[in-house]
N, C-alpha and C positions, 0 to 999 in steps of 0.2 A: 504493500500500500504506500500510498503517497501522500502525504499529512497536507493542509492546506488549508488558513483563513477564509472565513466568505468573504466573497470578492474580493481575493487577493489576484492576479494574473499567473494563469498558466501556461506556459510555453512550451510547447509538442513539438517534433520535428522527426519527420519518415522518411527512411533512408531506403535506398533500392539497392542491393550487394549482385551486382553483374558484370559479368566482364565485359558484356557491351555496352561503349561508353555515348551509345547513340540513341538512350531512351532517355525520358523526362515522367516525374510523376505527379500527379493530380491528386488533392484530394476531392473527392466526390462528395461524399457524405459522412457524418459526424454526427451518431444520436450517442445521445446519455439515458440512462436508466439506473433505477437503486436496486434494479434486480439482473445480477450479469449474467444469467439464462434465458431474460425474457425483455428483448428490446423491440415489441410491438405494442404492450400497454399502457404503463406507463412509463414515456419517454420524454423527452426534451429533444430538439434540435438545435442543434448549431450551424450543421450546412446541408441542406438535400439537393441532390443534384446540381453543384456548382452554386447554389445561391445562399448566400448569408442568412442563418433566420435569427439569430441573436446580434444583437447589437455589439455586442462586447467581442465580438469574433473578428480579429483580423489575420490574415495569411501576410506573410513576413518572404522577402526578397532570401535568396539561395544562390548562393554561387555557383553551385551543382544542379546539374538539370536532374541530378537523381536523388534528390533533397528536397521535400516539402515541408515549408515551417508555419505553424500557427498557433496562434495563442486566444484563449479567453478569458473570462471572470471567472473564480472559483463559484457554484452554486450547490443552492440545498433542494432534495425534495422535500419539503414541509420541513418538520421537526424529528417525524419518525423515522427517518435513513436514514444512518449514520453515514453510508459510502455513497458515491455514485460511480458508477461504470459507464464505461465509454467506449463506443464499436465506431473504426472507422472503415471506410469504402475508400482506397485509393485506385487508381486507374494510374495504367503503366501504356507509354505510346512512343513511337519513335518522334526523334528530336525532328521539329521542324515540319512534320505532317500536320500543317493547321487544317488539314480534313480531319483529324482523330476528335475521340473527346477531350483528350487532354488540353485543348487548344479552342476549344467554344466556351469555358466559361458556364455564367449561369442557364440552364435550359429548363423553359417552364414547357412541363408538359400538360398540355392541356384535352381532359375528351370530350369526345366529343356526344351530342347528343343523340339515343335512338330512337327517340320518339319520332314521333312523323315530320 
């Protein structure tokens, strides 16, 4: 575990270990849960699909295309967790395909309707 003040700032950083020095990594998404087996109920985000949903979330510049850094605000769920747990989604893409996802940023997806 890793001890932390509320809303003190936390700084992450995801490393890619490959001998090809021609990917770049993305992160995707970033949920928190107080339960680290069950990250669909109660959850927090921080980033789904490329887009910031907490305010206190910034992604920080990397010398390394195979280095993603980011930080947020320490938070609580309520009073009753004690911990929060954190699952991320990175995406790995070759350097310089701005076709890939690594390279679109935030993507709202949106459905569509099937009614008539």
């Amino acid at each position: 575990p890793y001890y932390v003040d509320l809303n003190q700032n936390l700084f992450l950083q995801a490393s890619l270990h490959s001998s090809d020095p021609n990917l770049v990594v993305f992160v995707d998404t970033c949920v928190a849960s107080p339960d680290p087996s069950n990250f669909r109920t109660l959850t927090y985000e921080l980033i789904r699909s490329g887009c910031v949903k907490d305010p206190t979330y910034s992604s920080y510049y990397s010398p390394y295309s195979n280095v993603a850094r980011f930080a947020f605000n320490a938070f609580s769920f309520v009073n009753r967790y004690p911990s929060v747990y954190l699952q991320c989604e990175l995406v790995v893409c070759r350097y310089n395909d701005y076709s890939s996802r690594c390279y679109q940023g935030c993507v709202s997806r949106f459905r569509r309707n099937a009614g008539s």
